[in-house]
N, C-alpha and C positions, 0 to 999 in steps of 0.2 A: 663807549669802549675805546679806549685808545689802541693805537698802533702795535705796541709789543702784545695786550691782551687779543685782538684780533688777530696776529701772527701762532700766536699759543696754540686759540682754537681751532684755525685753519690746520696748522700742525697736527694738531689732535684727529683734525678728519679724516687729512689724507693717510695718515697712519693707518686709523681703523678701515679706511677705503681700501687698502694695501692689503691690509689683513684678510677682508673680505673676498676681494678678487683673490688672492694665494689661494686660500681655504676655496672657493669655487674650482680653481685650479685643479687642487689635491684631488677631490675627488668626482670631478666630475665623467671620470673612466668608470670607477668601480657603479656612481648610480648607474650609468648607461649600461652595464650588464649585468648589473639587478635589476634594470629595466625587460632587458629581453628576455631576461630569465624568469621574468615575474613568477610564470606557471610553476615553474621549479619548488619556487620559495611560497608560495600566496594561495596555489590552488591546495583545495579539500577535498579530502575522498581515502588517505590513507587508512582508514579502520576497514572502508570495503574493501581492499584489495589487499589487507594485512595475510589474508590464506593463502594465496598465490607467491606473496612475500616467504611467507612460513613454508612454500613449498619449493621454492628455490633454491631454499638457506638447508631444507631437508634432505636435498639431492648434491650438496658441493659438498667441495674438500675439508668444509670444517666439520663433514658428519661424518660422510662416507669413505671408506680406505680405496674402494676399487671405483673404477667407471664415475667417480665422480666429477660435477659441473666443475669449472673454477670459474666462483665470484670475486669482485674485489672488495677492495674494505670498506668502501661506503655500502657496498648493501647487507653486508654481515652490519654495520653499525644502524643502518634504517632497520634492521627485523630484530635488532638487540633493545630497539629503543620502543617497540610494539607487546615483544614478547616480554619486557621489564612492566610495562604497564599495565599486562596481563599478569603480572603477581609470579613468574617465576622466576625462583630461585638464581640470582646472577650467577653463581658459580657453575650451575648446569649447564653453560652454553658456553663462553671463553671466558676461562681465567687471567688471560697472561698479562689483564688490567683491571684495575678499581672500576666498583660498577656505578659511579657518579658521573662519567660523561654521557653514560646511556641512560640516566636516567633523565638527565637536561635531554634529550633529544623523546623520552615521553614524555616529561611536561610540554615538549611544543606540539606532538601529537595530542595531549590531555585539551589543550588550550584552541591550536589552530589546526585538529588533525591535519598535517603535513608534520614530515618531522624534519624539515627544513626550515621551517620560517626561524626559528628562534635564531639560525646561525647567521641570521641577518644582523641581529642584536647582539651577536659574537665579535662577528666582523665590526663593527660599530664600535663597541668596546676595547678592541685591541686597538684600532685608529687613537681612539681618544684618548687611552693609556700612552700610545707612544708621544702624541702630543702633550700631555700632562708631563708629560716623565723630560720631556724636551724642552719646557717650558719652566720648568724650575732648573732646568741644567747652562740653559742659557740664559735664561732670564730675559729672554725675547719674545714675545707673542711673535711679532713677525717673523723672525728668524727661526722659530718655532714650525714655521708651515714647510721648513726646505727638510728636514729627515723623514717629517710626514709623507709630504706628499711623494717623497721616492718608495716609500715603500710601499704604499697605500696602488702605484702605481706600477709597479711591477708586479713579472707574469707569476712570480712566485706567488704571491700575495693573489692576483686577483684570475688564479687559478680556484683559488680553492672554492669559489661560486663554482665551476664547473666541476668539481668534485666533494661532492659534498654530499650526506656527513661527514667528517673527518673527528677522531679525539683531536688531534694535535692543534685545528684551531678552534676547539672548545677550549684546552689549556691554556693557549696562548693569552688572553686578555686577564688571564689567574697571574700568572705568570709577571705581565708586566705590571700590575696593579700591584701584587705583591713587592715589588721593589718600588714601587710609587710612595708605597704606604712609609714601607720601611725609610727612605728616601724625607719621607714629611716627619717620621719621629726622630730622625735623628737633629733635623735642619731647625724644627720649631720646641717653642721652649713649652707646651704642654703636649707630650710622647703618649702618654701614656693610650689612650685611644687610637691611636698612629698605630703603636703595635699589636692592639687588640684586630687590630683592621689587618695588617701585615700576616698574623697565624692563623685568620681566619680563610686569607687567599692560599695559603701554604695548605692549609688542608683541603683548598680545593685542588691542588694541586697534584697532591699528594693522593685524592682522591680518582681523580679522570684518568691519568695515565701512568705509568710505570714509576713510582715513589722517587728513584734516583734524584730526577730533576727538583722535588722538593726538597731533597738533601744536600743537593750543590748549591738551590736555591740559600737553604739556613747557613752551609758551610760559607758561603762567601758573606752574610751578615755577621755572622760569630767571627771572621777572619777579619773586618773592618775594625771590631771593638778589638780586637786581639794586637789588628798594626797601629790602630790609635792610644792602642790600652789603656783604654776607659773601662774599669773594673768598679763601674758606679754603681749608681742606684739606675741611672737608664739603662744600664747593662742586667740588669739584674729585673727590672720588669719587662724588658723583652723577653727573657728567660722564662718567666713566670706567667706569660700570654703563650706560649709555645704548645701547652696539653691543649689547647683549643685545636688544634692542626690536627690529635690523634680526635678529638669528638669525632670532626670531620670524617674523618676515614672509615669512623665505626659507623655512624650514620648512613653513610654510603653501605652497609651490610647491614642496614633494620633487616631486609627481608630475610636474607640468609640466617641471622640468629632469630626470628620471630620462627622459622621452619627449625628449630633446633642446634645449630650448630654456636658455638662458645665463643665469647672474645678471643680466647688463646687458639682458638682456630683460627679465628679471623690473622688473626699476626701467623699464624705456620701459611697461609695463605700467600701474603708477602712475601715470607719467606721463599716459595713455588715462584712465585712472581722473579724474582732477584735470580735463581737459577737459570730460570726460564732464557731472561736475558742476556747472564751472564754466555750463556752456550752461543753469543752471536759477537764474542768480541774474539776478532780477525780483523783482519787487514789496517792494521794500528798505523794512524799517519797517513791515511788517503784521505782525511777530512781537508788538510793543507792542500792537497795537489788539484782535489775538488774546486775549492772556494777562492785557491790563486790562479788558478791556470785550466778550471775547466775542464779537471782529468779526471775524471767520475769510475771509481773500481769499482763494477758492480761484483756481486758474490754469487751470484747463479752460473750454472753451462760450465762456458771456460773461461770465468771470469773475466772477463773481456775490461779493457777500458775504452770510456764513448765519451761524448759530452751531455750536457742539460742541455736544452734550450732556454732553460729559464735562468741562465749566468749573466750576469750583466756584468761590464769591468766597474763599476762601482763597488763592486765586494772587495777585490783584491785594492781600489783605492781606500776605502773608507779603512779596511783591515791596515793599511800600510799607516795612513795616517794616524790609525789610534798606539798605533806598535811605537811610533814616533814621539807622540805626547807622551806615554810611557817613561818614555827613557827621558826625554825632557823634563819629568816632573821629578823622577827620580832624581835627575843631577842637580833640581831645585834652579831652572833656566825657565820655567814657565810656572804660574800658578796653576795650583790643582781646585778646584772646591770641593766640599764632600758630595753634593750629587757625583762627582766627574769620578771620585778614588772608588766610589762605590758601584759606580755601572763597569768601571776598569775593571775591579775584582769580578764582579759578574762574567766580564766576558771574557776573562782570561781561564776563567773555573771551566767555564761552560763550554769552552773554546778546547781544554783538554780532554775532559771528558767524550766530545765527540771524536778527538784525538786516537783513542784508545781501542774502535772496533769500526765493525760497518757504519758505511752513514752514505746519506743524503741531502736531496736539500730541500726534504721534506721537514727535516730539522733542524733546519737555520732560521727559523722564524724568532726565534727564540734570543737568538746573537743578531740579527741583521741592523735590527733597528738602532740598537743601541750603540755598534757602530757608527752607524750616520750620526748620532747625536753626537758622539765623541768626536767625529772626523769634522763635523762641522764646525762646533765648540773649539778646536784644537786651529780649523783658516779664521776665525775670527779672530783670536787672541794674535795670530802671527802680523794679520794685517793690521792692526790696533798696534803693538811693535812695531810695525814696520812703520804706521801711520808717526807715531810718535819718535820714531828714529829721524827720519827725513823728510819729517815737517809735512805731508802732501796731504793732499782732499783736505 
């Protein structure tokens, strides 16, 4: 082996050595409290304690009007995910979401009675999606492990083992795979699969939690074809993959129409749903004051403003940076690629929409990540510029 072939493969190692150590990096927080947490996620016994469950859930605020408990959402979501697997009726219990994230939380009971384990495999998948999704945006494996590991790393993130069930990160890995997909049918030259993969995540989507997201979701893809106006034939089998999203949803209600009730319920249902949430947009524009500055409006009492403890100035930099590349692509001073226009639209869509009522940052998971891809994507290009302006490293 001569000299430049033995530099190659050294090259090659320390790389994937790089890679490795990163990736240990990333996460070796989140295992150590899946670690401690093990009982949470591993231990069995939820079916004997499921009546106890059912009689917590029978004495709160979601049954009774007077003298009732208040529970929080993960244990309305543990006894939604018990009593789904006991065959009743999802709409009997709370509507004001599709009954597909409660039912992934009895398949973990079906499987590992615990209806936590599976959101081990949640967690897991949202990781790997934002890595994937990082990964073809920079086209770095290594470079790859730095949006990862911030978020996989923060308290935002690795709160949700300590709260858990949640819908929102049952969604979350629908969510980013969904743009993954969409992301690979646009990039590679056979789509068609790409987007069968793409409506199939939308209608999980569409199915766990409150539709909207699966709508800003498809708005910002049909907005991509619409600023590239590509009025093709790829444009046009994405369209044609799209009724797979509503299979989803109806699927998610076998039970309720097996007990009688009509597809065209099922959609007046939605309909309830959309109301539902519509009655909770207030305080329009505290999502910015949140996410820059850590000024949290809450909407209870006297609606007080307080901070997170889960803010980290990472938001407000990654957010500034991407606002940057923005405007820099638009004046045509930096190259865009299509992964990069397309997480842009994403988080500019997503970015309003939280814009327009109450929020937290319980729903930022959704925007965070793709951020850092952006913000990171947007220092690499300046320092490869800069590298290339004044000659250095």
């Amino acid at each position: 082996m001569g000299n430049a072939a033995r530099k190659k493969v050294n090259k090659a190692f320390l790389y994937k050595l790089f890679c490795i150590v990163l990736f240990l990096i990333a996460i070796i927080q989140p295992i150590s409290i899946l670690y401690k947490g093990s009982e949470t996620f591993f231990s069995r016994g939820y079916m004997s304690r499921y009546d106890s469950i059912k009689e917590v859930y029978e004495g709160s605020q979601y049954v009774k009007k007077k003298n009732a408990g208040i529970i929080p959402d993960q244990a309305l979501e543990s006894f939604a995910g018990g009593a789904f697997l006991k065959g009743i009726n999802p709409i009997l219990i709370i509507h004001d979401q599709p009954p597909m994230g409660r039912y992934i939380l009895s398949l973990s009971i079906l499987l590992f009675d615990n209806v936590n384990t599976i959101m081990v495999a949640l967690f897991f998948l949202s990781g790997l999606g934002v890595f994937l999704v990082a990964r073809l945006t920079l086209n770095n494996t290594l470079l790859s492990f730095v949006p990862l590991g911030i978020f996989v790393n923060e308290s935002l993130f690795l709160n949700k083992f300590y709260n858990s069930p949640l819908l929102e990160p049952i969604q979350l890995p629908f969510i980013i795979f969904a743009l993954y997909f969409f992301i690979q049918g646009i990039v590679r030259k056979h789509y068609t699969k790409w987007f069968v993969l793409t409506s199939l995540m939308l209608g999980f989507v569409i199915s766990i939690r409150f539709f909207i997201l699966g709508a800003i979701l498809l708005f910002a893809m049909v907005l991509y074809f619409l600023i590239k106006k590509q009025f093709n034939r790829k444009f046009a089998i994405f369209l044609l993959t799209l009724p797979i999203a509503l299979v989803i949803l109806l699927v998610s209600y076998t039970r309720t129409i097996q007990l009688g009730s009509s597809i065209l319920h099922i959609f007046s249902i939605q309909k309830y749903i959309f109301y539902y949430h519509k009655a909770q947009l207030s305080l329009p524009f505290s999502f910015w004051d949140l996410l820059l500055f850590n000024r949290w409006h809450t909407w209870w009492g006297g609606r007080a403003i307080t901070s997170d403890p889960q803010w980290i100035i990472v938001w407000p930099i990654s957010a500034f940076l991407t606002l940057i590349f923005f405007i820099f692509g638009i004046l045509k001073k930096i190259s865009v690629s299509e992964p990069e226009k397309i997480i842009i639209i994403w988080s500019i869509l997503y970015s309003l929409f939280l814009s327009v009522g109450e929020t937290s940052t319980r729903y930022f998971p959704p925007l965070l990540p793709f951020l850092y891809i952006i913000a990171t994507s947007f220092l690499i290009k300046i320092i490869i510029l800069l590298k290339n302006k004044y000659k250095f490293l």
